[in-house]
N, C-alpha and C positions, 0 to 999 in steps of 0.2 A: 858375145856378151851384148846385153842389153839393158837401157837403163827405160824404166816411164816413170815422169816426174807424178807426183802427188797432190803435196801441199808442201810448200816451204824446207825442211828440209827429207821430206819423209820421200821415200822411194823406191820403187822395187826394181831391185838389179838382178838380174837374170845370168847367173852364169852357169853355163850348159844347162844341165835339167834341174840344177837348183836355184831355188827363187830366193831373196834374202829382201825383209821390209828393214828399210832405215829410219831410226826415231821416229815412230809413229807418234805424228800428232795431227788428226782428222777430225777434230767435234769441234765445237766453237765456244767460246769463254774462256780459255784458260788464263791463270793467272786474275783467281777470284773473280772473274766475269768480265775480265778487261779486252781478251788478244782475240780476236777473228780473222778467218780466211777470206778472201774473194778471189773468184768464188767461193761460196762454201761448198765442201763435201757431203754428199748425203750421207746417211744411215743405208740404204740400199746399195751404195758404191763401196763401204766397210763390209757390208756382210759380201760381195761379190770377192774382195781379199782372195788371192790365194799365193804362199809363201810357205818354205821350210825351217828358216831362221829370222829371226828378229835380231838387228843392229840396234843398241842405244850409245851414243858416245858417250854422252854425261846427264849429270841430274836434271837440268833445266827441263820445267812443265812442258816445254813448247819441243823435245826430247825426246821427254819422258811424261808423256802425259795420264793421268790416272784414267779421266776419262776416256782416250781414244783406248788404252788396254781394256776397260770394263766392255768395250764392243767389238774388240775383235774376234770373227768367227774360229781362229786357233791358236789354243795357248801353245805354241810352238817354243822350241829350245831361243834362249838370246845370251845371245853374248856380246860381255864389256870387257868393261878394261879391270886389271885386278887390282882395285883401288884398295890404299891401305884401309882407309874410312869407309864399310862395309853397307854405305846406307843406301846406294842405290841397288844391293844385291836385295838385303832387307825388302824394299819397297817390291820389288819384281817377285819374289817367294811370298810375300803376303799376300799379291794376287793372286797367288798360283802358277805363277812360271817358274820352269825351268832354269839356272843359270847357270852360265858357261863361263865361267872368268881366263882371261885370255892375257899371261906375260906382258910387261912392254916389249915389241919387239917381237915377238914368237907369234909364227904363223898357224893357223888352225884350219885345217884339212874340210873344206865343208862335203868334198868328193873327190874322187882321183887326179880328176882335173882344175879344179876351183878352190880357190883355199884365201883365207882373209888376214889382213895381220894387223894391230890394235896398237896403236903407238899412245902413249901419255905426251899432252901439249904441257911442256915444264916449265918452272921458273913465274907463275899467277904475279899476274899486278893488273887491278881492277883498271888504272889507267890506260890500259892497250884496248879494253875491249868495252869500252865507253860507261861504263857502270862506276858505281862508287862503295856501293858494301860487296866487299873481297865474298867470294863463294864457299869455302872453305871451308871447315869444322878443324883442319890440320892444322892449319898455319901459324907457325914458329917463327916469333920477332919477323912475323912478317913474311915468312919466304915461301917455298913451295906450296904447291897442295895440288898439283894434278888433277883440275877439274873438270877438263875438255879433253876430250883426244881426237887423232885423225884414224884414219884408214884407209887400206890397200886393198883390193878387190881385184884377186888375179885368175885368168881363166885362159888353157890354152897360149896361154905367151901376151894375153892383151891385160891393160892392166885400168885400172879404174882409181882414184886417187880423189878420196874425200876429205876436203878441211874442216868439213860443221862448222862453228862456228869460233874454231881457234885463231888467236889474232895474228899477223905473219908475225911480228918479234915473238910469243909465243913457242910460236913451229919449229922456225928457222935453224935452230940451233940441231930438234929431235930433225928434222929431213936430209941436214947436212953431214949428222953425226950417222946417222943410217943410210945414206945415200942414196935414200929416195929417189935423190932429182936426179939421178944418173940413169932410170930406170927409163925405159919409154914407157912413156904417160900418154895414153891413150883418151883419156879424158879426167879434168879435171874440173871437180866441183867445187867451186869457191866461195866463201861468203862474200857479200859485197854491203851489206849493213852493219848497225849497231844497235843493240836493241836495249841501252840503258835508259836513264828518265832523263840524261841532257842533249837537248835545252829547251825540250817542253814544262817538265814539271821547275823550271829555274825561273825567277825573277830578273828583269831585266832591266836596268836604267832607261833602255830605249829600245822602240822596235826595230832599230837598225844593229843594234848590237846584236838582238834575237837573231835575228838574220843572216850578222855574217856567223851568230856561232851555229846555225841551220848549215850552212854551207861548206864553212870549216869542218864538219861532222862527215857531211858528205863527202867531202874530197878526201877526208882521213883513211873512210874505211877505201873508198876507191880504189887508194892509191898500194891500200893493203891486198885486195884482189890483184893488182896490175905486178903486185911485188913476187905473190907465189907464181904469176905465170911466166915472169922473165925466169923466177927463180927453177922450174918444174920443168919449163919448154914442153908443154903437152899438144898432140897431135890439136885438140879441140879442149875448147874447154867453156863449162856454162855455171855463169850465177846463180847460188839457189840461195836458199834459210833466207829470216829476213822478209818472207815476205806474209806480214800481219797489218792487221790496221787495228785501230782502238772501236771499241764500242762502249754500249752503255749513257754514263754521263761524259766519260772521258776522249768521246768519240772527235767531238773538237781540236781535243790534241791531235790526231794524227798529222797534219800538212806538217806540223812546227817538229817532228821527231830527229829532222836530218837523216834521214832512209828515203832513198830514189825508187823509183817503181823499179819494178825489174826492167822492164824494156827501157829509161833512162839508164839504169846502171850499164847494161852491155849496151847500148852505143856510147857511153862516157868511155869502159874501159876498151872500147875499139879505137876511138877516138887518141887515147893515151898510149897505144901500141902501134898506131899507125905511126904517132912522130918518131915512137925510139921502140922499133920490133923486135923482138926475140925470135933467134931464126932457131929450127927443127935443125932443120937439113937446106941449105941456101938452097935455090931463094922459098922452102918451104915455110909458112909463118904461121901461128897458133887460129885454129878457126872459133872464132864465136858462136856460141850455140843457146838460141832462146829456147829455154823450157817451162812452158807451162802446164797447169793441169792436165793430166793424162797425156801430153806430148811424150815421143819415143826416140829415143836417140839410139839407133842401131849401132854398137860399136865397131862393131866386125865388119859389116860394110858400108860405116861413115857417111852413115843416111840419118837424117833427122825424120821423124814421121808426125805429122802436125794433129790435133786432136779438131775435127770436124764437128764435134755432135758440143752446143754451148744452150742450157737450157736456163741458164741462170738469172733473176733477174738484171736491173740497170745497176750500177756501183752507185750511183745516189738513193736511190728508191732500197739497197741494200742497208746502205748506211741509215737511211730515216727508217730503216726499221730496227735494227740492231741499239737505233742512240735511246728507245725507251725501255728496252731489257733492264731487266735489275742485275746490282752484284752483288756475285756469292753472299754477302757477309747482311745484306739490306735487311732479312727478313731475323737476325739473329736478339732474342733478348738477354742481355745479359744485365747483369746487380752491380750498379754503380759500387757499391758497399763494400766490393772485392777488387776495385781499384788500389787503395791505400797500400793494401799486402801487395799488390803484384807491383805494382810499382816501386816499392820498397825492395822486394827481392831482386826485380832486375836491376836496379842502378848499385846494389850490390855485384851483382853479376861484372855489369860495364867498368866497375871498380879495379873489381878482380881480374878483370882481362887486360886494361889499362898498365895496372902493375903486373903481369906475366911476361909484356911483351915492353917495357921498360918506358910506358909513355907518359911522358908529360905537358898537358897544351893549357893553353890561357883562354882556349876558344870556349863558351859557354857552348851545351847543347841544350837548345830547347824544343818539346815535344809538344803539341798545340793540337788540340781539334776544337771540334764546335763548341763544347761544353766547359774541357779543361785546358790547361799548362801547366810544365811543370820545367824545370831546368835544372841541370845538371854539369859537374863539370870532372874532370881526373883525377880531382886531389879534394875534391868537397862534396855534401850529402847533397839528397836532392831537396829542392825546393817548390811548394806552388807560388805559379806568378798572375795577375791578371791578364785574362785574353787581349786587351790593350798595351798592357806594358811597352816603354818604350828603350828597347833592348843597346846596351851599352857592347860595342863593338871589341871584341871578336866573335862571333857568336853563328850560329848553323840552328834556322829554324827549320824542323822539319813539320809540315803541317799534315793531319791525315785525320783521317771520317772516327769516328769515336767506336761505331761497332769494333771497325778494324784494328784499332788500339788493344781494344779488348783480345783479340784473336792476336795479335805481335807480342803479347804481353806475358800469354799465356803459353808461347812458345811453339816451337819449330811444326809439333803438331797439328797446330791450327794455322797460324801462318807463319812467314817466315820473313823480316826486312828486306834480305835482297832480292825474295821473289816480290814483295812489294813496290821497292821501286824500280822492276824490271817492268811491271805492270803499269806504271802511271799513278799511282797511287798516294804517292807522297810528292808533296810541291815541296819546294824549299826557296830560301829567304837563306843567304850568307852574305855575312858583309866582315873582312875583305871576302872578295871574288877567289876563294884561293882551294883547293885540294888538301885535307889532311888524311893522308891515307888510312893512318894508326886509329883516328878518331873514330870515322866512319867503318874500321875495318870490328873494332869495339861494341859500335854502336849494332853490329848482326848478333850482338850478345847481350842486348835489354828485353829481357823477357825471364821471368822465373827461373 
């Protein structure tokens, strides 16, 4: 087996003579014009692609991206997870792919000797994996919805073990319940970020707050990567996904996201397994393995192979060109005049979901761009307020660009809240400082 890293989490593993790409995401913008690579991937390195299956875990652009599918040289079979909520099969047959829906649990033969098995990561709570509007379209008083899954990549007796981007509480439960970690882990792929909007898009009484909560982010997911490897005990094992930067206007944000480069991340969690190791086989201990672009990690004979060939511009001269790109939504005109209806209908929507899932808050929600505001609350209609206003506490501003109201507004089709604020897209203003799950889980249901 062989793995060669990509981009982020996207990569092609080679077992015997079949090739499998994972969550391809290779073009740049995604997430309305926000998420870039460095390097970037070319067009000419997509069309060199060559694979038999395609892996998608979950829905996330960064995934599942529309654009890297519109340029891939073959529409090859993919296989997911056989999600109750049908939408990422949807999206993949709309392109024209093939789909393979894959049991929790049941392994799928990709050749005599290679075969892959697709676990559902259970139990969703947007607090583990740094976001605040819940992913879902399932989710009942709150609970399940199976949005992430991992994977098993086995070939000839060697085995491959992918987290994507499942948080360890998450996992922990489906690895131990299947006994995963009993298996020899030959390499594990671990996240080591979080790629929600805190606590760049958050207001901050002080730069020092911003900072420890930069750091505190940091050491959360860290400590998450450090947990699946004591938990797994894999021969080697390497950080991927996680690694994107902002562009555009929002390219500023990226220092303040709490996400380490990768080469920070695997010396932190070297650093964290060096005080308290997880042994293999005493004195065998788990090896760290940096992968980047086109880098190769032989598994079979536990060789790393380094990528030589770097054509890409400086990472500053990258960024000062990416920060004057436009996003998706800049050049879009739409009729103020169709505001009042959709506005109208979604806080009907947020009403009726509010009452399905039995909640009731005191917090205001208010919705702000450059032009309007409008507030909102659980048990009352909506209201416009002035863009001054000066807002009586409990309350959740969320501010965002008015195109893009227009397209949240209008629903899942056009945009969607929690890819919005996976993107940077929305800042926010709460005061208290506090999480309401139920609110914000509501609030992925204002729109028509």
């Amino acid at each position: 087996m062989r793995v060669q890293h990509l981009q982020s989490a996207t990569q092609i593993i080679e077992l015997g003579d079949v090739k499998l790409l994972t969550d391809p995401w290779l073009t740049e913008g995604e997430y309305y014009g926000s998420w870039f690579h460095y390097p970037p991937f070319g067009d000419a390195q997509i069309d060199a692609l060559e694979y038999d299956y395609i892996y998608v875990s979950h829905v996330h652009p960064d995934h599942l991206s529309e654009k890297t599918f519109e340029k891939l040289p073959y529409k090859k079979p993919v296989l997911i997870h056989n999600y109750d909520a049908k939408f990422v099969k949807r999206k993949l047959e709309m392109w024209g792919f093939e789909v393979i829906e894959c049991n929790h649990g049941q392994t799928y033969n990709l050749s005599d000797d290679a075969c892959i098995t697709i676990y559902a990561a259970d139990n969703c709570n947007p607090e583990l994996c740094g976001k605040f509007m819940g992913c879902g379209a399932l989710e009942k008083k709150m609970g399940s919805t199976q949005i992430d899954t991992l994977a098993v990549f086995e070939c000839d007796g060697e085995v491959i073990l992918n987290t994507n981007d499942c948080p360890y509480a998450l996992a922990v439960d489906t690895i131990t319940a299947h006994r995963i970690h009993q298996k020899n882990i030959d390499l594990l792929l671990v996240g080591y970020g979080g790629a929600g909007p805190y606590p760049q898009c958050f207001e901050f009484d002080s730069i020092d707050l911003k900072t420890a909560a930069i750091k505190k982010k940091e050491q959360q997911f860290l400590d998450q990567a450090v947990n699946y490897i004591k938990l797994v005990k894999p021969f080697a094992y390497a950080p991927f996904a996680g690694t994107y930067i902002l562009g555009s206007r929002l390219s500023d944000l990226t220092d303040y996201r709490g996400v380490p480069s990768l080469l920070e991340a695997g010396e932190a969690i070297n650093q964290a397994l060096a005080v308290d190791p997880p042994m293999i086989k005493p004195p065998v201990k788990p090896v760290g393995i940096l992968l980047e672009q086109l880098d190769i990690y032989d598994v079979s004979q536990r060789k790393l192979i380094k990528n030589t060939i770097f054509g890409a511009m400086s990472y500053s001269d990258y960024v000062k060109k990416i920060s004057s790109y436009p996003l998706d939504f800049d050049k879009d005109d739409w009729d103020d005049k169709d505001l009042e209806l959709l506005i109208k209908k979604a806080a009907q929507r947020f009403h009726n979901k509010a009452k399905d899932i039995g909640l009731v808050s005191n917090t205001r929600l208010v919705i702000q761009t450059e032009k309007i505001a409008f507030e909102l609350g659980t048990r009352d209609d909506v209201v416009y307020v002035a863009l001054d206003k000066v807002l009586c506490e409990p309350f959740i501003k969320v501010i965002v660009e008015h195109n893009l109201l227009h397209r949240l507004l209008r629903g899942p089709r056009y945009a969607h809240w929690n890819n919005a604020e996976i993107g940077s897209h929305l800042k926010y203003i709460r005061k208290p400082d506090q999480f309401e799950r139920g609110l914000y889980y509501c609030m992925c249901f204002l729109h028509q």
